[in-house]
C-alpha positions as protocol buffer text, in pm:
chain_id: "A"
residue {
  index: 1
  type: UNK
  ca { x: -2593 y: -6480 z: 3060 }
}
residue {
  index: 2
  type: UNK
  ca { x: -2440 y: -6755 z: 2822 }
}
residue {
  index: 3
  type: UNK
  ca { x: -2365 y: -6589 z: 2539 }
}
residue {
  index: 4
  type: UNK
  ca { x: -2462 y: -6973 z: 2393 }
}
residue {
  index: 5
  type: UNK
  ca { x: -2821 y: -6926 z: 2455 }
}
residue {
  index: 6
  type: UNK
  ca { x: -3012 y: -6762 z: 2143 }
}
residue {
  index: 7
  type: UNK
  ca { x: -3353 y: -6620 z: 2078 }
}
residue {
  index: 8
  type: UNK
  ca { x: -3442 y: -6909 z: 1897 }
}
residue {
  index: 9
  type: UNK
  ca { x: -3403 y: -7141 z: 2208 }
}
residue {
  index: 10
  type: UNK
  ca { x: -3627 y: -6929 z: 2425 }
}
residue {
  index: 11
  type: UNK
  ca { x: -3908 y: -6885 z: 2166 }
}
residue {
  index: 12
  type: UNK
  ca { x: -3891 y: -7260 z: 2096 }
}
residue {
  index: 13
  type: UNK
  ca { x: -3898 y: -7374 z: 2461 }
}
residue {
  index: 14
  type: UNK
  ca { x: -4184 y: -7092 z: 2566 }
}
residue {
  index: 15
  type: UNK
  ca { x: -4398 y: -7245 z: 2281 }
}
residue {
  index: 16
  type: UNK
  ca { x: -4355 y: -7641 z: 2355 }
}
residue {
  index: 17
  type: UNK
  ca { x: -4452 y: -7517 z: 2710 }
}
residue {
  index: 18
  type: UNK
  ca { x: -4722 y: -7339 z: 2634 }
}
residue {
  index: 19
  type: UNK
  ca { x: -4888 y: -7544 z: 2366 }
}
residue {
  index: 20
  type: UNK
  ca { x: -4788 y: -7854 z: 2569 }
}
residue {
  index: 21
  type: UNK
  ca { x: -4676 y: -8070 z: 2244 }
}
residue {
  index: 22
  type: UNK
  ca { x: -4414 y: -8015 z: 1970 }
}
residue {
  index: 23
  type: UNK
  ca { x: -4590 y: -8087 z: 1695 }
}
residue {
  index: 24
  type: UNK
  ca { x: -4818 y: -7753 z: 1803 }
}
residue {
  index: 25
  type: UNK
  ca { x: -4523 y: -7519 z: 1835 }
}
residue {
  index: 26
  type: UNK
  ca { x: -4355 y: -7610 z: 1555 }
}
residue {
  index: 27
  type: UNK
  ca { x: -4711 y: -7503 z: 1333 }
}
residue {
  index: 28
  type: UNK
  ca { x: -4716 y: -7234 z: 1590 }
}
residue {
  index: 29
  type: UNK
  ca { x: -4373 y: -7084 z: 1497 }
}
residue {
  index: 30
  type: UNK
  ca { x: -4365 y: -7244 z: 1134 }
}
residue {
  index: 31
  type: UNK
  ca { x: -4071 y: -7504 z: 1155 }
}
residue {
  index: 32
  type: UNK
  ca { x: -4041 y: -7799 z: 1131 }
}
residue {
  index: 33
  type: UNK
  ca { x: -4089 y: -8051 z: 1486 }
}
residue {
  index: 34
  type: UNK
  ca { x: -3769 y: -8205 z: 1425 }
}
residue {
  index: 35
  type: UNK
  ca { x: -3605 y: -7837 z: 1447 }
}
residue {
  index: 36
  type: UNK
  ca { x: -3790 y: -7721 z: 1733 }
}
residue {
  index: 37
  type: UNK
  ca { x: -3645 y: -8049 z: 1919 }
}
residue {
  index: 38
  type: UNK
  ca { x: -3325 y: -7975 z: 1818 }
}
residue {
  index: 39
  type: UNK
  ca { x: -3370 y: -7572 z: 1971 }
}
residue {
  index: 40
  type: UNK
  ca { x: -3517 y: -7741 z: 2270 }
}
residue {
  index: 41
  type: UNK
  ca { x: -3247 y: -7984 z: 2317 }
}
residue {
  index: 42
  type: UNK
  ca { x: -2973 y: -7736 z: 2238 }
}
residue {
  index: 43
  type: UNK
  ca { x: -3125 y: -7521 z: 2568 }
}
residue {
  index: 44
  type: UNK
  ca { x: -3120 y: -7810 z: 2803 }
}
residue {
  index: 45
  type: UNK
  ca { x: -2767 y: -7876 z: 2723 }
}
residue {
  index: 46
  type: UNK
  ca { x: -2627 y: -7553 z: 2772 }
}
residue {
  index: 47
  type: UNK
  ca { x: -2807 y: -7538 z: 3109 }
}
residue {
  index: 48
  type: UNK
  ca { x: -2753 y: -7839 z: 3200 }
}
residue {
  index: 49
  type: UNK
  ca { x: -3106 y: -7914 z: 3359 }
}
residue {
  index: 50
  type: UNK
  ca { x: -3421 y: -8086 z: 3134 }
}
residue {
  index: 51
  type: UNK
  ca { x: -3701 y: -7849 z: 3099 }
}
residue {
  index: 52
  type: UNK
  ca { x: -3951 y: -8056 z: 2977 }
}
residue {
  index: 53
  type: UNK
  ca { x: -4071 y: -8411 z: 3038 }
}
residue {
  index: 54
  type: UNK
  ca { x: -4175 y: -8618 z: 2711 }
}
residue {
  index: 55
  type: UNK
  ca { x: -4432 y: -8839 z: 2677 }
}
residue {
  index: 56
  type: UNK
  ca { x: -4691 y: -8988 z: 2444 }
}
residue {
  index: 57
  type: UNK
  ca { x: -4931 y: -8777 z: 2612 }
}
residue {
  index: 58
  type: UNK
  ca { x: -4695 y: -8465 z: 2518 }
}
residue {
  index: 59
  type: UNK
  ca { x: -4461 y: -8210 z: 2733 }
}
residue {
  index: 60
  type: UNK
  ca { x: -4504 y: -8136 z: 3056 }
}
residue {
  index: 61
  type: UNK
  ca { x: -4235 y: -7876 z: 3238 }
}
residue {
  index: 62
  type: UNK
  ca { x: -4040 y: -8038 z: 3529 }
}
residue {
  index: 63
  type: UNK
  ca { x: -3981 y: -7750 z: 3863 }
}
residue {
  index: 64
  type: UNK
  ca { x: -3678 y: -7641 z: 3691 }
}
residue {
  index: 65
  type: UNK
  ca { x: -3846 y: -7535 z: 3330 }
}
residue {
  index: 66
  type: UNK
  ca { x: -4149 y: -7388 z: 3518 }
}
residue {
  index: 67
  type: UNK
  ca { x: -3880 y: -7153 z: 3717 }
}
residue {
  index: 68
  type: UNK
  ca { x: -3732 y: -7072 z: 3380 }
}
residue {
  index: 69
  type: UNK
  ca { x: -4043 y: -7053 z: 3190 }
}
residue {
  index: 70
  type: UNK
  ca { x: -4145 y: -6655 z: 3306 }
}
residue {
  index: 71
  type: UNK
  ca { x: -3808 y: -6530 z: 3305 }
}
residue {
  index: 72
  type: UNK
  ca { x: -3720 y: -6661 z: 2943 }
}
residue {
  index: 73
  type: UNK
  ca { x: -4060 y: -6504 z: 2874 }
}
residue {
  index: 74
  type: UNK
  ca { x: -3992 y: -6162 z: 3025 }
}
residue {
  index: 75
  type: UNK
  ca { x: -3670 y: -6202 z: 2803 }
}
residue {
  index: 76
  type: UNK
  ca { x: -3797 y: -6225 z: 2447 }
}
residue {
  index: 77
  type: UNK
  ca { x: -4100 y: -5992 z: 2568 }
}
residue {
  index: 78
  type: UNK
  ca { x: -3889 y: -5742 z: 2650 }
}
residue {
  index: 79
  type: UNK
  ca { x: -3661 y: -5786 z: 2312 }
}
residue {
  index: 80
  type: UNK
  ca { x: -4019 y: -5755 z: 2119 }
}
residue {
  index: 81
  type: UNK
  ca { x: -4090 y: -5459 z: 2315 }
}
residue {
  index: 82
  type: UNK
  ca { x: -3737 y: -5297 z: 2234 }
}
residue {
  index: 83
  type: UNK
  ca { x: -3758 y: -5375 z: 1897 }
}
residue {
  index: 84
  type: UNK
  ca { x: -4107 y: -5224 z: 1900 }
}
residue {
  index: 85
  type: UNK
  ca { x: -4005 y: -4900 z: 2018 }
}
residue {
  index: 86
  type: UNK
  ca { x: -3697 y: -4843 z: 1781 }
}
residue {
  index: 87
  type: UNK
  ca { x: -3931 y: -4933 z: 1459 }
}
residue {
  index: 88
  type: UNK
  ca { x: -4204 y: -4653 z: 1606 }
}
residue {
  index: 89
  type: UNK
  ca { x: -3962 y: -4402 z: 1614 }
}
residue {
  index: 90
  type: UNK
  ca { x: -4050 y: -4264 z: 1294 }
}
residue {
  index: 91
  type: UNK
  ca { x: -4370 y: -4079 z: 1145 }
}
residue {
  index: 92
  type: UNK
  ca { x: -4564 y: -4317 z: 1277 }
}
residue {
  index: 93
  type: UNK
  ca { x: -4604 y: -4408 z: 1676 }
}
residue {
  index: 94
  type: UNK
  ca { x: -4698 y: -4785 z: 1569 }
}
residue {
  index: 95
  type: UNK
  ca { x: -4959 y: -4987 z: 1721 }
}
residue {
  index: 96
  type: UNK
  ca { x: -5083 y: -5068 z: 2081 }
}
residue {
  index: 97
  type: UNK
  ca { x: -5225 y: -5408 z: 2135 }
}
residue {
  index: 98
  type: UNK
  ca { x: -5498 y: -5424 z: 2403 }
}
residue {
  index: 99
  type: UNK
  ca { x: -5678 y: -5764 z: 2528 }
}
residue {
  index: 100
  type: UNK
  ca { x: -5960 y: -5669 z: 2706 }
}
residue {
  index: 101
  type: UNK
  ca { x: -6206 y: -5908 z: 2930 }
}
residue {
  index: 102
  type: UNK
  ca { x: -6595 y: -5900 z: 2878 }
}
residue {
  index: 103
  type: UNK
  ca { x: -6693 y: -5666 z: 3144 }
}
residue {
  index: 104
  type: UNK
  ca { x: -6443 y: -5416 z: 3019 }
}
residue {
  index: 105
  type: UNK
  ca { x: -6483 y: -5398 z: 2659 }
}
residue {
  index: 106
  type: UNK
  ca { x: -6794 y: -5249 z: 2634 }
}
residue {
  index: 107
  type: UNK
  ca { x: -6819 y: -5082 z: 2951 }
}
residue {
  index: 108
  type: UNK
  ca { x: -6487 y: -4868 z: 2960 }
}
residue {
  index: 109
  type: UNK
  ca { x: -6307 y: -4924 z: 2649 }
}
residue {
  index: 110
  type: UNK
  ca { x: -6532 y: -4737 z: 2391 }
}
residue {
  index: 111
  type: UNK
  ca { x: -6474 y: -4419 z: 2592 }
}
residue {
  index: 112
  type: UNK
  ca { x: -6106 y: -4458 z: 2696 }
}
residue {
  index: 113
  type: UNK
  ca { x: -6048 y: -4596 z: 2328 }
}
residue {
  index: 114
  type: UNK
  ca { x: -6188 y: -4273 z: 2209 }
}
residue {
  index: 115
  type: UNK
  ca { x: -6013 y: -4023 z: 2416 }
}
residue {
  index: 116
  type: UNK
  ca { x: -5693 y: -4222 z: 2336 }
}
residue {
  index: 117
  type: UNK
  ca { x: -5699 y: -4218 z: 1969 }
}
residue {
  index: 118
  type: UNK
  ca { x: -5785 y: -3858 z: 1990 }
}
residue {
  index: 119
  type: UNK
  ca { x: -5498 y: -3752 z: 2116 }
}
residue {
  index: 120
  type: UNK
  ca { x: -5261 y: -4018 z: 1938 }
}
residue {
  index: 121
  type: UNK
  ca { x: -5408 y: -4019 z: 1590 }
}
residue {
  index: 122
  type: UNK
  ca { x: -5119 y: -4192 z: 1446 }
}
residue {
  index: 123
  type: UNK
  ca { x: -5075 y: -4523 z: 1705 }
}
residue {
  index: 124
  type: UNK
  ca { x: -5317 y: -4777 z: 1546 }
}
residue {
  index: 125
  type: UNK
  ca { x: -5488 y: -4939 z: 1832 }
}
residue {
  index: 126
  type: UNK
  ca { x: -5584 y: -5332 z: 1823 }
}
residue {
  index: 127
  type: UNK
  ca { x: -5815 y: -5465 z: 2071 }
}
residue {
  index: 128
  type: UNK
  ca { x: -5838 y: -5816 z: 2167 }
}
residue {
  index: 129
  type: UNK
  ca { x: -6131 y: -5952 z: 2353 }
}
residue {
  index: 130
  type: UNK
  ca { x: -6120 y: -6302 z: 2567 }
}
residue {
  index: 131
  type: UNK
  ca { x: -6099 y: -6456 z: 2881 }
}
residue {
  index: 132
  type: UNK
  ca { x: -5858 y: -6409 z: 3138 }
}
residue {
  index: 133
  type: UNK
  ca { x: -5646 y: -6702 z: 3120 }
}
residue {
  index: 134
  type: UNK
  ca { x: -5604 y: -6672 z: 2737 }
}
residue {
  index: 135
  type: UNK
  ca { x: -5512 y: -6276 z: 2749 }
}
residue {
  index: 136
  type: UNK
  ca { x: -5281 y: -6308 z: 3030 }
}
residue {
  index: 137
  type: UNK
  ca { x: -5086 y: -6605 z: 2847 }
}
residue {
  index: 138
  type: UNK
  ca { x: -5055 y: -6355 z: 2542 }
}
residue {
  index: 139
  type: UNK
  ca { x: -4980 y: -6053 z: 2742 }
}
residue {
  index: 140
  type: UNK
  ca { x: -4670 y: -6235 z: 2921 }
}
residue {
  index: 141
  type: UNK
  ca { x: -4515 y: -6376 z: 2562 }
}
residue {
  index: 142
  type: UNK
  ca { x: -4524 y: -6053 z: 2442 }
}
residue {
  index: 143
  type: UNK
  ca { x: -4865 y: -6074 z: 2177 }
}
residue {
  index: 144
  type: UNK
  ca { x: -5066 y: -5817 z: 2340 }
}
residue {
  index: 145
  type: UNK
  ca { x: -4922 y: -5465 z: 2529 }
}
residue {
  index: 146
  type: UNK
  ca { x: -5151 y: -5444 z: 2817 }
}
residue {
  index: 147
  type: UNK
  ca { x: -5489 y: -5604 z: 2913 }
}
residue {
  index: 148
  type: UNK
  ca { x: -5752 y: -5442 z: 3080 }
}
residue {
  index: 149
  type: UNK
  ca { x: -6011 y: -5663 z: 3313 }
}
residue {
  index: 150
  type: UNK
  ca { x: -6057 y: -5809 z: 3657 }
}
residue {
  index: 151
  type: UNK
  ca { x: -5716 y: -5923 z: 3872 }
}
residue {
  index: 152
  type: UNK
  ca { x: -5701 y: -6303 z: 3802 }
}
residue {
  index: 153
  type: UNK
  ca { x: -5567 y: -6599 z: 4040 }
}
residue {
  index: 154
  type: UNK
  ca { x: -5171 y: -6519 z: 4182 }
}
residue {
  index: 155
  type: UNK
  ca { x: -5124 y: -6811 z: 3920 }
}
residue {
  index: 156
  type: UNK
  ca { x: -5229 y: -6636 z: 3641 }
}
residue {
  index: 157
  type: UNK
  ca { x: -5035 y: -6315 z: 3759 }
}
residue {
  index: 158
  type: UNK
  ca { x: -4639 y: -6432 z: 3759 }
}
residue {
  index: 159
  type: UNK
  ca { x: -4432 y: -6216 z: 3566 }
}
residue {
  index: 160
  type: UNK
  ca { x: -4726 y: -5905 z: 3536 }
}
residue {
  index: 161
  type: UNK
  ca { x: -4781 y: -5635 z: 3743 }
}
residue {
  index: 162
  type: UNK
  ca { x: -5188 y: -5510 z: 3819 }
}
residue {
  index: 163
  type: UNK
  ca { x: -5267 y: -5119 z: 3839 }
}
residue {
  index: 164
  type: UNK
  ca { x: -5622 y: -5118 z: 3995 }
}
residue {
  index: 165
  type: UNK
  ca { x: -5877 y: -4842 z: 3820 }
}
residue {
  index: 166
  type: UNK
  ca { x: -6182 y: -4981 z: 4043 }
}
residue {
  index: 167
  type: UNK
  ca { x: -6366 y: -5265 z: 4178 }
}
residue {
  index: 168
  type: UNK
  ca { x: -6650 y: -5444 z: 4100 }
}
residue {
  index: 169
  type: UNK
  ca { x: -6897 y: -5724 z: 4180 }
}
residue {
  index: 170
  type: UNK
  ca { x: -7116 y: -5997 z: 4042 }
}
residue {
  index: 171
  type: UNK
  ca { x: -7423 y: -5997 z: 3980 }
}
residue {
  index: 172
  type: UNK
  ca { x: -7696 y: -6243 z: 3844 }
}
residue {
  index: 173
  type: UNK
  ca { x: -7947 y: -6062 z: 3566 }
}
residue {
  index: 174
  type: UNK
  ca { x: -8245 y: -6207 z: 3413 }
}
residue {
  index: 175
  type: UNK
  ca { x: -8552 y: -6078 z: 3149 }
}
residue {
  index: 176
  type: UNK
  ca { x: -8775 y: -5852 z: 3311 }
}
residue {
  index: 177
  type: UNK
  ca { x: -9036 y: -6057 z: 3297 }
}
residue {
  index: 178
  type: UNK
  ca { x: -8867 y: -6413 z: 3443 }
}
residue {
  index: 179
  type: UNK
  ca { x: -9022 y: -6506 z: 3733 }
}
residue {
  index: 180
  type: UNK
  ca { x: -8635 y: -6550 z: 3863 }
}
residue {
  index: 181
  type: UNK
  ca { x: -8702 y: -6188 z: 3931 }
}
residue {
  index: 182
  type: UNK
  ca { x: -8879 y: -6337 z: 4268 }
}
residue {
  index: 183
  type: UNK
  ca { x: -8599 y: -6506 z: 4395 }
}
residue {
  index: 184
  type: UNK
  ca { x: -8418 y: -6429 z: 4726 }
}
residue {
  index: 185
  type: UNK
  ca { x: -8220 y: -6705 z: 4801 }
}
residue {
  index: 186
  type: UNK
  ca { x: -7925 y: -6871 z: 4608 }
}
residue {
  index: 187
  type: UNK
  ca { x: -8090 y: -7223 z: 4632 }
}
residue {
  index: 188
  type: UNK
  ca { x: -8387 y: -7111 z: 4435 }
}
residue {
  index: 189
  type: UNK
  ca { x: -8165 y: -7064 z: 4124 }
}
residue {
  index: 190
  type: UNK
  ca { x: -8165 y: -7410 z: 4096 }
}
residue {
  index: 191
  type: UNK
  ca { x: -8505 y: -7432 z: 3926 }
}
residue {
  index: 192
  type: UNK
  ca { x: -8358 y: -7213 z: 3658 }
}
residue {
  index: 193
  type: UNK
  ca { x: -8095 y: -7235 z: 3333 }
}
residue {
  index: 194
  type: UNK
  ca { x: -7785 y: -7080 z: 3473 }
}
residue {
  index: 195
  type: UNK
  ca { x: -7545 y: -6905 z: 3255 }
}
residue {
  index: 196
  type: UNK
  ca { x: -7195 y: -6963 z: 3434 }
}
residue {
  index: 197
  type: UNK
  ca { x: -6852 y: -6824 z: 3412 }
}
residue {
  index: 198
  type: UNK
  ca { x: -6631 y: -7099 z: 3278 }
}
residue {
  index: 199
  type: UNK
  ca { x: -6321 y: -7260 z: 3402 }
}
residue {
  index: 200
  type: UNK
  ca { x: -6042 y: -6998 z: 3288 }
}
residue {
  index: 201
  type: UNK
  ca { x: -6306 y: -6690 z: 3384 }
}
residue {
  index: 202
  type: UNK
  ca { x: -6101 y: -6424 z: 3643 }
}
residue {
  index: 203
  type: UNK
  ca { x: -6494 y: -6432 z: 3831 }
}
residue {
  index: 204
  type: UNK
  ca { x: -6512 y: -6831 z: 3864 }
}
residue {
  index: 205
  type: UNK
  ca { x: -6368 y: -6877 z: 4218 }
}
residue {
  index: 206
  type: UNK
  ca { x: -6518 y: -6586 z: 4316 }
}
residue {
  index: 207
  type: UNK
  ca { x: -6885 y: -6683 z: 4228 }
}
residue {
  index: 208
  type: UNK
  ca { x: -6806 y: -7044 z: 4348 }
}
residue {
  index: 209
  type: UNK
  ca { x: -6699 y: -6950 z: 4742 }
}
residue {
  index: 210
  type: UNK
  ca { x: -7007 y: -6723 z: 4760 }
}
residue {
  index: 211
  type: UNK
  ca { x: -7201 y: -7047 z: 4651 }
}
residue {
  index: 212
  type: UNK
  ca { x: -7002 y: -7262 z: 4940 }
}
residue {
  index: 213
  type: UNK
  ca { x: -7105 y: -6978 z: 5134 }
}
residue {
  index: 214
  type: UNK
  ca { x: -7468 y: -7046 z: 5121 }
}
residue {
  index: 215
  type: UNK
  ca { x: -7446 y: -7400 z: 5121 }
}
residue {
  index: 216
  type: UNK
  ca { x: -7532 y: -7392 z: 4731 }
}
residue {
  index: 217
  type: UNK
  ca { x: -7410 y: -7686 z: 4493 }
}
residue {
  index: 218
  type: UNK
  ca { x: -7358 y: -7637 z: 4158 }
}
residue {
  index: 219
  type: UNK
  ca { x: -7583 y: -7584 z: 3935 }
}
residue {
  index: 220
  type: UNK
  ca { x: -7673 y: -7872 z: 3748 }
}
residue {
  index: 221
  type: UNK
  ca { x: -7883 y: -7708 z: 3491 }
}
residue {
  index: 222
  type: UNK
  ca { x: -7617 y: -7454 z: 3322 }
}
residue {
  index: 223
  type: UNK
  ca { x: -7408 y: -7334 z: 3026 }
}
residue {
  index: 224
  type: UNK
  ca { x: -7046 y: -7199 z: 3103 }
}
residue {
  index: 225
  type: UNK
  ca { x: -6940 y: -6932 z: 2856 }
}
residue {
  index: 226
  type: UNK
  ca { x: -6720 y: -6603 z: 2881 }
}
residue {
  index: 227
  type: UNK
  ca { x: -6947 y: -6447 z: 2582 }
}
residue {
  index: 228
  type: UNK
  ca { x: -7113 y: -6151 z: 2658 }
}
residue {
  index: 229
  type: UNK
  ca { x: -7268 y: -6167 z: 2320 }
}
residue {
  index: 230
  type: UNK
  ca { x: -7411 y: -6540 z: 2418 }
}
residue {
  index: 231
  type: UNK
  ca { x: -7502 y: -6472 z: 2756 }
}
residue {
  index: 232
  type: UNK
  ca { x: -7742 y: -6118 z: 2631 }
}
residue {
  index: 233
  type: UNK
  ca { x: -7928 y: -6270 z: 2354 }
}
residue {
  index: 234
  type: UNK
  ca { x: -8019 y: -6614 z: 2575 }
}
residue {
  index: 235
  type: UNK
  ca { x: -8090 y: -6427 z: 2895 }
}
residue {
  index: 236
  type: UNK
  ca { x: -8298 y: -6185 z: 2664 }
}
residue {
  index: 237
  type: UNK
  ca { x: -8478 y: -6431 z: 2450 }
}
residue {
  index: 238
  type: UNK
  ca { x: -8578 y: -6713 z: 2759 }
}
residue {
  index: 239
  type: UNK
  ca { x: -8699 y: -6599 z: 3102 }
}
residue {
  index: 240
  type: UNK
  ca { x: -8623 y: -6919 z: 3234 }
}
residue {
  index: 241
  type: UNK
  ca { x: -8259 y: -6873 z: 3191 }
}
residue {
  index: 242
  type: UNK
  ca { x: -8041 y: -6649 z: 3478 }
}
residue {
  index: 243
  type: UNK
  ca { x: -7708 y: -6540 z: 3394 }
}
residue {
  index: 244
  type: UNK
  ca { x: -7391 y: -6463 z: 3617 }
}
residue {
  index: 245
  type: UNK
  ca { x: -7135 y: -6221 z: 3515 }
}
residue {
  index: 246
  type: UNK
  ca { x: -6973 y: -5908 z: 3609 }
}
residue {
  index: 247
  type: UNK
  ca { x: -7161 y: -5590 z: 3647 }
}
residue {
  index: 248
  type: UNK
  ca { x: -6950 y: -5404 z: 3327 }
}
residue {
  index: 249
  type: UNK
  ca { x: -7079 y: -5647 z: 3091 }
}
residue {
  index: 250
  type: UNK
  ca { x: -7442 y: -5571 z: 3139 }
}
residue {
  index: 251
  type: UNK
  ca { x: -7413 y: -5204 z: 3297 }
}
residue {
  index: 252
  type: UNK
  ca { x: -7619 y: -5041 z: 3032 }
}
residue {
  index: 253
  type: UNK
  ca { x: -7884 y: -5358 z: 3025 }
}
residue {
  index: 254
  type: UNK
  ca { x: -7950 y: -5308 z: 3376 }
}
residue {
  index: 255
  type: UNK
  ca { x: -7977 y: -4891 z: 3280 }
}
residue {
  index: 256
  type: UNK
  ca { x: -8177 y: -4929 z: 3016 }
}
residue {
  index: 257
  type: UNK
  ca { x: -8415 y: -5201 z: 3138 }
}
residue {
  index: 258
  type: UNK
  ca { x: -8324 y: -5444 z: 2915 }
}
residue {
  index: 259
  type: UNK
  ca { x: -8211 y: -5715 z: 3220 }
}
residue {
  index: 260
  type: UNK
  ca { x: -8278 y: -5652 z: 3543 }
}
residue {
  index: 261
  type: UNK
  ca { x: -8063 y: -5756 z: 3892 }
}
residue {
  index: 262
  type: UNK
  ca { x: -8206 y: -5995 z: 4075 }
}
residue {
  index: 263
  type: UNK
  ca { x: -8184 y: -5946 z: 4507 }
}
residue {
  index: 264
  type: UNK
  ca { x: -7933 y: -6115 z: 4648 }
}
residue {
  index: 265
  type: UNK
  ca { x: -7636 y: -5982 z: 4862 }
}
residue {
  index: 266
  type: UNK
  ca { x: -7317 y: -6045 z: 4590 }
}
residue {
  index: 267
  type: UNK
  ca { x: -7069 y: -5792 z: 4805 }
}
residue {
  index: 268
  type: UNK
  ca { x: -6828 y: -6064 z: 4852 }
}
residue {
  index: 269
  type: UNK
  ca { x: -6725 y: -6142 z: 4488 }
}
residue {
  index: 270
  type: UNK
  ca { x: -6664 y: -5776 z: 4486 }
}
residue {
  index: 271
  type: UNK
  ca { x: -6277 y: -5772 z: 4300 }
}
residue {
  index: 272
  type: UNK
  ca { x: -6046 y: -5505 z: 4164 }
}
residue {
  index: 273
  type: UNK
  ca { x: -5996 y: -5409 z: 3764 }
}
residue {
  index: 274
  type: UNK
  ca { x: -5720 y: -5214 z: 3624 }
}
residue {
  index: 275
  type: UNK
  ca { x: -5468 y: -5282 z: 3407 }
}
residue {
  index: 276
  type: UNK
  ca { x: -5212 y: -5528 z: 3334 }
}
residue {
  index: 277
  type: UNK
  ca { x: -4847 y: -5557 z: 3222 }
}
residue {
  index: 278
  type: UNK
  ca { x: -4537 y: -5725 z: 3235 }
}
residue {
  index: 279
  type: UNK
  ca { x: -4321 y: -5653 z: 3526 }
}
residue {
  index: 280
  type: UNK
  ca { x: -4012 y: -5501 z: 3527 }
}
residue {
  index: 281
  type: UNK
  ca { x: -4058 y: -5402 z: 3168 }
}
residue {
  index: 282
  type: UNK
  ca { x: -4010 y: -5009 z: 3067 }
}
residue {
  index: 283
  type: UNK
  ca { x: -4390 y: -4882 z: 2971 }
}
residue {
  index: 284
  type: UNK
  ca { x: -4420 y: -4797 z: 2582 }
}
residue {
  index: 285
  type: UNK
  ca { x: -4507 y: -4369 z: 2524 }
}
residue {
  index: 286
  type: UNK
  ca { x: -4828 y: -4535 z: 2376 }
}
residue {
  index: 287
  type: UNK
  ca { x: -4855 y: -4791 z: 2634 }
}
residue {
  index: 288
  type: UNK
  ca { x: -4844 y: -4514 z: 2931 }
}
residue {
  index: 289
  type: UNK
  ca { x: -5095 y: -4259 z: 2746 }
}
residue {
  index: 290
  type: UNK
  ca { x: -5342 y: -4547 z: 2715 }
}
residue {
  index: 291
  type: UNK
  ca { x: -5327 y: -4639 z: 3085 }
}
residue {
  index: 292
  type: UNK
  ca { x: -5400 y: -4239 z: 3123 }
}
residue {
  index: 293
  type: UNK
  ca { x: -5719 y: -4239 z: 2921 }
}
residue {
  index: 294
  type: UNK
  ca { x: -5857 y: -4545 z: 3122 }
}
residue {
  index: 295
  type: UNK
  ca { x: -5766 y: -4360 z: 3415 }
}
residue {
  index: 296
  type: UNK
  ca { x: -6028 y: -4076 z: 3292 }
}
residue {
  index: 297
  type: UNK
  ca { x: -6275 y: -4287 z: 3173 }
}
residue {
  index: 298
  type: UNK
  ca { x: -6330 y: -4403 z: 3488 }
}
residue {
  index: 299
  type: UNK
  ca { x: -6635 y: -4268 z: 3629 }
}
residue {
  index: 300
  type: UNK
  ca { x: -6589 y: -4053 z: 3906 }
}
């Protein structure tokens, strides 16, 4: 490696790429834009190739800085990580950072959570919640330690490795008493308020080829949101309203009575959960007992 290249470059180049303007990262990393240029244009020179395009509209990474982009990631992850470990070293085993998706985080957290900070009373667990897109980003620049949900798109997955716990489907819930609790086909949804999975959801695509599937546009009456909080209290206050989202996030509804599962087949947006990390990085102590307590909570 050129001994030229700093830690300053690579945190100043994977935050203009990420953020997509200069003026961003710079608030983002608290300097000043004219610095952050400077650190950017100090990095293309020593390697010789530009990394990012500039425009009015902002930065946009040419084929060279979106090759360099996940390794200079890995790179200051894995110097966070280091640095990390040394400083946990003493009386205390520091803190684990966990971003965990909707259907996970109140489904198979709370246990594994538990049973983890049973047995490691003195690593401070923070848990993150958020959509796929946003936890991945954080996971691969080193803000979060693992994340816990559904395997995204292989373009949300460079640089991060996937350990699958189980799998699990879609379904679409409504009140008990909605007269969507009729409905057999896909095409009769259409006379209902759909709750959707947004853009950067890890259950989008999947919920959108079982719709091409059946010859099913989409919906034109719906909401897109990733809250499980949002989705439960509409779904529960108007029967007129149908919501899509993965099984985990409305397990104990659908146990309890509260929402019920409407008939239709949903097998094919079936999809694996487990855990999440960067590659090629060296698993924390906390980090590897965490991944064990999942790994129990998961019912049998």
């Amino acid at each position: 490696m050129d001994h030229r290249i700093k830690f300053r470059h690579l945190n100043a180049f994977s935050a203009i790429a990420r953020a997509g303007s200069l003026k961003v990262a710079a608030e983002q990393l608290h300097l000043t834009q004219p610095a952050i240029s400077k650190a950017l244009k100090e990095l293309e020179e020593i390697i010789g190739v530009v990394l990012l395009e500039r425009s009015r509209a902002g930065v946009k990474l040419t084929a060279e800085g979106d090759t360099f982009l996940q390794f200079a990631e890995q790179s200051t992850s894995a110097l966070r990580h280091g640095l990390r470990s040394v400083r946990a070293t003493g009386l205390s085993a520091g803190k684990l950072r966990i971003g965990a998706l909707p259907s996970v985080a109140s489904h198979l957290l709370p246990q594994a959570v538990t049973d983890f900070c049973a047995r490691s009373p003195d690593t401070l667990v923070e848990l993150h919640e958020g959509p796929h897109q946003d936890l991945t980003t954080r996971l691969r620049s080193g803000g979060l330690d693992l994340v816990v949900g559904r395997l995204g798109r292989p373009e949300t997955m460079t640089g991060l490795e996937f350990l699958q716990l189980y799998t699990e489907r879609v379904v679409v819930v409504a009140h008990p008493d909605s007269p969507a609790v009729a409905v057999r086909q896909f095409a009769e949804l259409d006379a209902f308020r759909i709750l959707y999975p947004p853009q950067d959801s890890a259950i989008r695509s999947l919920v959108a080829r079982l719709l091409i599937s059946q010859g099913v546009p989409l919906f034109r009456d719906r909401i897109e949101s990733a809250s499980s909080a949002f989705g439960r209290a509409v779904t529960l206050a108007d029967p007129n309203t149908v919501w899509v989202i993965s099984y985990g996030v409305v397990a104990a509804d659908l146990a309890e009575g509260r929402l019920v599962a409407l008939d239709l087949d949903t097998s094919a947006t079936a999809g694996a959960v487990g855990v999440m990390s960067r590659a090629e990085e060296v698993r924390s102590v906390a980090a590897r007992a965490f991944i064990s307590a999942l790994v129990r909570a998961v019912p049998a």
